[in-house]
C-alpha positions as CSV (number, residue, x, y, z in Angstrom):
1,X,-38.9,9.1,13.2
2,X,-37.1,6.1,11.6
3,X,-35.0,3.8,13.7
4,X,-31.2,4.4,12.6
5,X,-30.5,0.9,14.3
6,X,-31.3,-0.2,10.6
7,X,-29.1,0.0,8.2
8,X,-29.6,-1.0,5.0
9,X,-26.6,-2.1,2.6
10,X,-26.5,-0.9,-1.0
11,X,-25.4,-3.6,-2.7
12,X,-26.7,-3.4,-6.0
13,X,-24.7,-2.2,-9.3
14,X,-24.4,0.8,-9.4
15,X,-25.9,4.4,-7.7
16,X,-29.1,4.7,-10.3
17,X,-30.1,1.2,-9.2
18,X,-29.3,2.2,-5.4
19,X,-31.3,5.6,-5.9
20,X,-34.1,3.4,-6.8
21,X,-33.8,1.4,-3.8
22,X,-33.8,4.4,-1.4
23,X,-37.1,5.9,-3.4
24,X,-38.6,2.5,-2.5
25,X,-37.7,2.3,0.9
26,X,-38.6,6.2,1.7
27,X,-39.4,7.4,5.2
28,X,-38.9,3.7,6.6
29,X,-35.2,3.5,6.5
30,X,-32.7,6.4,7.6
31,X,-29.2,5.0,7.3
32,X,-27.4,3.4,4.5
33,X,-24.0,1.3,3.7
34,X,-22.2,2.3,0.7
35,X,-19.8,-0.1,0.2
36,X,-16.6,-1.0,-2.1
37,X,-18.6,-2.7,-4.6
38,X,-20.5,0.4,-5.2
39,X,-17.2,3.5,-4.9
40,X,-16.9,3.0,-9.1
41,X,-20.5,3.2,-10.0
42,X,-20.5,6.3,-8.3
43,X,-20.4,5.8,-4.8
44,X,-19.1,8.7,-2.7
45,X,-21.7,11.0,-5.0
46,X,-24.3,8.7,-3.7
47,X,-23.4,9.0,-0.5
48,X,-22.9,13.2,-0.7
49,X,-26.4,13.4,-2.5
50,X,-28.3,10.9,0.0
51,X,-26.4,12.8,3.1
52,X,-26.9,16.3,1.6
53,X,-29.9,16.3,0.0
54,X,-31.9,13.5,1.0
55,X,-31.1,14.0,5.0
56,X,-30.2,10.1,5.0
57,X,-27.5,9.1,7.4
58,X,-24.3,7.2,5.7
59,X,-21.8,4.4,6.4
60,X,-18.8,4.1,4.1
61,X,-17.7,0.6,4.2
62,X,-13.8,0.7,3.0
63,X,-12.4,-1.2,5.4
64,X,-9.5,0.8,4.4
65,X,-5.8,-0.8,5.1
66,X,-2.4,0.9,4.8
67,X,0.6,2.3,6.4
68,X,-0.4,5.1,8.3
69,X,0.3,7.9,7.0
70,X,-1.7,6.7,3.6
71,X,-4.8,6.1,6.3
72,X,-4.6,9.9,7.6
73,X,-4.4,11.4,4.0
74,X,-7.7,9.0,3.0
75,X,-9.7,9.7,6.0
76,X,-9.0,13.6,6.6
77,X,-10.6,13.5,2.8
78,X,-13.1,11.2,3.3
79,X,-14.3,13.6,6.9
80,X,-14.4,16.2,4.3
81,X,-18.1,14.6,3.3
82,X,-19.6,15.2,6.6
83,X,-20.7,11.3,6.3
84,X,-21.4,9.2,9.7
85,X,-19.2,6.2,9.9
86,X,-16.5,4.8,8.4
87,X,-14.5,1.2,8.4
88,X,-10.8,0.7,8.6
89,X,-9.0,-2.6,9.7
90,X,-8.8,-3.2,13.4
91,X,-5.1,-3.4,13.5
92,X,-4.4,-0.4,16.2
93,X,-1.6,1.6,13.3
94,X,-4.5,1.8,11.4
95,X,-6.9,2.8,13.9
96,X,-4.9,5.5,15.3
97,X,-4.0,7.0,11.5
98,X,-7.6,6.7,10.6
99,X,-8.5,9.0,14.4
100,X,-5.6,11.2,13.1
101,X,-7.5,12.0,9.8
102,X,-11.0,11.8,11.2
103,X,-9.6,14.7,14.2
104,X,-12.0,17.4,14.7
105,X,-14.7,15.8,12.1
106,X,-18.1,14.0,12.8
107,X,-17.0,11.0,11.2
108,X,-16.9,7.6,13.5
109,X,-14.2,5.3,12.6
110,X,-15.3,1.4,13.1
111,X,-12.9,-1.0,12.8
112,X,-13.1,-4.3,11.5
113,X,-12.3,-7.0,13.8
114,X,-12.9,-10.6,11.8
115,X,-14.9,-10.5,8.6
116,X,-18.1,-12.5,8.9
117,X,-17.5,-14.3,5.6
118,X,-14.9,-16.3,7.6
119,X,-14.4,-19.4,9.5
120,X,-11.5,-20.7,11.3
121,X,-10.1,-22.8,7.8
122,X,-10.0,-19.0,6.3
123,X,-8.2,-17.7,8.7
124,X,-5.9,-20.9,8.6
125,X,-5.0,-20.5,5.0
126,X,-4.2,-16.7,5.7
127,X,-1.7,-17.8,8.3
128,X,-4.0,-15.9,11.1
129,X,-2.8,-17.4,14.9
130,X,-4.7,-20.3,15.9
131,X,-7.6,-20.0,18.4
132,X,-11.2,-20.0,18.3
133,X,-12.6,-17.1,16.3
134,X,-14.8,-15.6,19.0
135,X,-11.6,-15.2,21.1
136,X,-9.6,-13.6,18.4
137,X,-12.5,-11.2,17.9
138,X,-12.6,-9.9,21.4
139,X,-8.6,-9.4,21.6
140,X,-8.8,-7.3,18.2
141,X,-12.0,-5.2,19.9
142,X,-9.9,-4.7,22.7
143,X,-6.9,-3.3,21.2
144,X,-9.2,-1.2,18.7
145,X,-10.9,0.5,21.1
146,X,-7.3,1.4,22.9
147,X,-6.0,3.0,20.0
148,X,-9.2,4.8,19.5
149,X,-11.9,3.2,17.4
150,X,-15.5,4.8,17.7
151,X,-17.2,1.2,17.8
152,X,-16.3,-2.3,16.0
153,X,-17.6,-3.9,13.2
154,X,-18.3,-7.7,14.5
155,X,-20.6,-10.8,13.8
156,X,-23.7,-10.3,15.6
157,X,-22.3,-13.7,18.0
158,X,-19.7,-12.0,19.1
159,X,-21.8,-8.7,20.0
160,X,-22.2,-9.6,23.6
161,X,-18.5,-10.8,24.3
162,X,-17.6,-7.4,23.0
163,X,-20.2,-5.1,24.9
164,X,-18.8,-7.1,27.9
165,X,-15.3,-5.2,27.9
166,X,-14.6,-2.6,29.8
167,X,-12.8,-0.5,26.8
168,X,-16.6,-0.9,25.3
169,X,-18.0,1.2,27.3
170,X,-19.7,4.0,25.1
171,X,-18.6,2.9,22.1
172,X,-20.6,1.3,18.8
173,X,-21.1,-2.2,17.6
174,X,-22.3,-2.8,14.2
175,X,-22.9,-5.9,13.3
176,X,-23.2,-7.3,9.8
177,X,-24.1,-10.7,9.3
178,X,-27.4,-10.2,10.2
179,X,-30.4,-12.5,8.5
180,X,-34.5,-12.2,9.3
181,X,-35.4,-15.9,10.0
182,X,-36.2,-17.8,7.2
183,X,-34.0,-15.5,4.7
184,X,-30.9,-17.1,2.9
185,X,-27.3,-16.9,4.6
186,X,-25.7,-16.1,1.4
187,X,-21.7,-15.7,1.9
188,X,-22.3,-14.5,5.9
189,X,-21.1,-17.6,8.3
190,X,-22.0,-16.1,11.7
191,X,-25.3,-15.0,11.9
192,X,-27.6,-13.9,14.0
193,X,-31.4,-12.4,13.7
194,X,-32.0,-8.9,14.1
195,X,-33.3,-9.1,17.4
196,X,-30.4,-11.4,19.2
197,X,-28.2,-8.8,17.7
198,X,-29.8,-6.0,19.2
199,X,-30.1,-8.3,22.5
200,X,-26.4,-9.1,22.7
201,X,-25.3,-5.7,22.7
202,X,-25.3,-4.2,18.6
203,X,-26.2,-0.4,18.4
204,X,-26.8,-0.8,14.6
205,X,-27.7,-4.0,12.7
206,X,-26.7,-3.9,8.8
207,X,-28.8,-6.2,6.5
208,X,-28.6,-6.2,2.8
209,X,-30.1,-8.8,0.4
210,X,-33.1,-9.5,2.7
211,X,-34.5,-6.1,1.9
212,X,-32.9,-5.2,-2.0
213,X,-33.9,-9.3,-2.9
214,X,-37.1,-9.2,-1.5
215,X,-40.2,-8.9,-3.6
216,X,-41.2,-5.8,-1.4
217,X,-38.4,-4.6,-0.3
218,X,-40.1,-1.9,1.9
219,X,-41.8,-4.2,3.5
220,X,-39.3,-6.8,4.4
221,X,-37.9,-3.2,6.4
222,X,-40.5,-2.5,8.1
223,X,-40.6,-6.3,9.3
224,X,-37.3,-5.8,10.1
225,X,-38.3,-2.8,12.3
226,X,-41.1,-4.1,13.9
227,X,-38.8,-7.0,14.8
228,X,-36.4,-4.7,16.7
229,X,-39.2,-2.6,17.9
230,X,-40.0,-5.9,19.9
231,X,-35.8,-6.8,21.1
């Protein structure tokens, strides 16, 4: 049985190239991000053919944002795929549209609290209240959860400040962000290993380049596996 707290990002061009990936990978890895780089090189048929034919679990990573009745229409379509997650913005009008559209559906909505590309000058020049970025993270979990989010999407060192609310109770942390030691941060700011995510309170980790760079890319999964096997 592969561990689902794995999953792996599909970064790459386009779905051929990510069909590729998933041949490589095989038995060893059971859930997958599609993402918005990959919705025009065929990105929802990916996810229908790896769902439906492949048995593969799927998180589609829109972070979708809009008034809400825009949110409803795009989810209660989206729910129509029978897909596993989802991301919308943590701001609670969007939550509660996207719970609207996902009603009655398998689908968990996650919402996005801070995105782990940023730092406290990125939220400055977006005119984002001041505080420290950990703090603004929990409020935004908080008032997620109220309006009905499934689970949060969060920096792996914010995990534990979030499993620590009582509105968390039950519900999912995913936590990009998430680099084996030794691998290259790329564009990710707050990071964390696998296993302190897993430690600080993340259902699912989601990891990317370290396993589509890597000269084995099956292999640097099952690391990353036997890594969490050992949180």
């Amino acid at each position: 049985m592969t561990d689902d707290r794995l999953i792996v990002a599909l970064d790459v061009p386009n779905a051929i190239k990510a069909l590729e990936l998933t041949d490589t990978l095989g038995d060893a890895v059971g859930f997958y991000k599609i993402g918005l780089g990959m919705l025009t090189g065929g990105g929802l048929a990916l996810a229908n053919e790896l769902k439906h034919e492949h048995g593969k679990r799927i998180f589609l990573d829109m972070k979708l944002f809009d008034i809400g009745a825009t949110i409803e229409a795009a989810v209660r379509g989206l729910a129509q795929f029978g897909l596993d997650f989802l991301t919308v913005h943590g701001d609670p009008h969007v939550v509660r549209a996207a719970r609207e559209g996902a009603e009655g559906k398998g689908l968990k909505i996650l919402a996005v609290t801070i995105l782990t590309s940023l730092d406290r000058n990125d939220l400055d020049e977006a005119l984002i209240k001041p505080g420290e970025i950990s703090d603004l993270v929990q409020e935004r979990a908080g008032r997620a959860f109220l309006a009905g989010a499934d689970g949060v999407i969060a920096s792996p060192q914010e995990a534990a400040m979030i499993r620590a609310l009582p509105e968390a109770e039950g519900r999912l942390i995913v936590t990009p962000g998430v680099r084996p030691a030794g691998a290259a941060l790329g564009d990710q700011k707050r990071v964390a290993t696998p296993a302190q995510a897993i430690r600080d309170g993340a259902d699912h980790i989601v990891v990317g380049r370290p396993v589509w760079q890597a000269a084995d890319p099956k292999a640097a999964a099952q690391a990353i596996l036997q890594e969490l096997s050992a949180a």
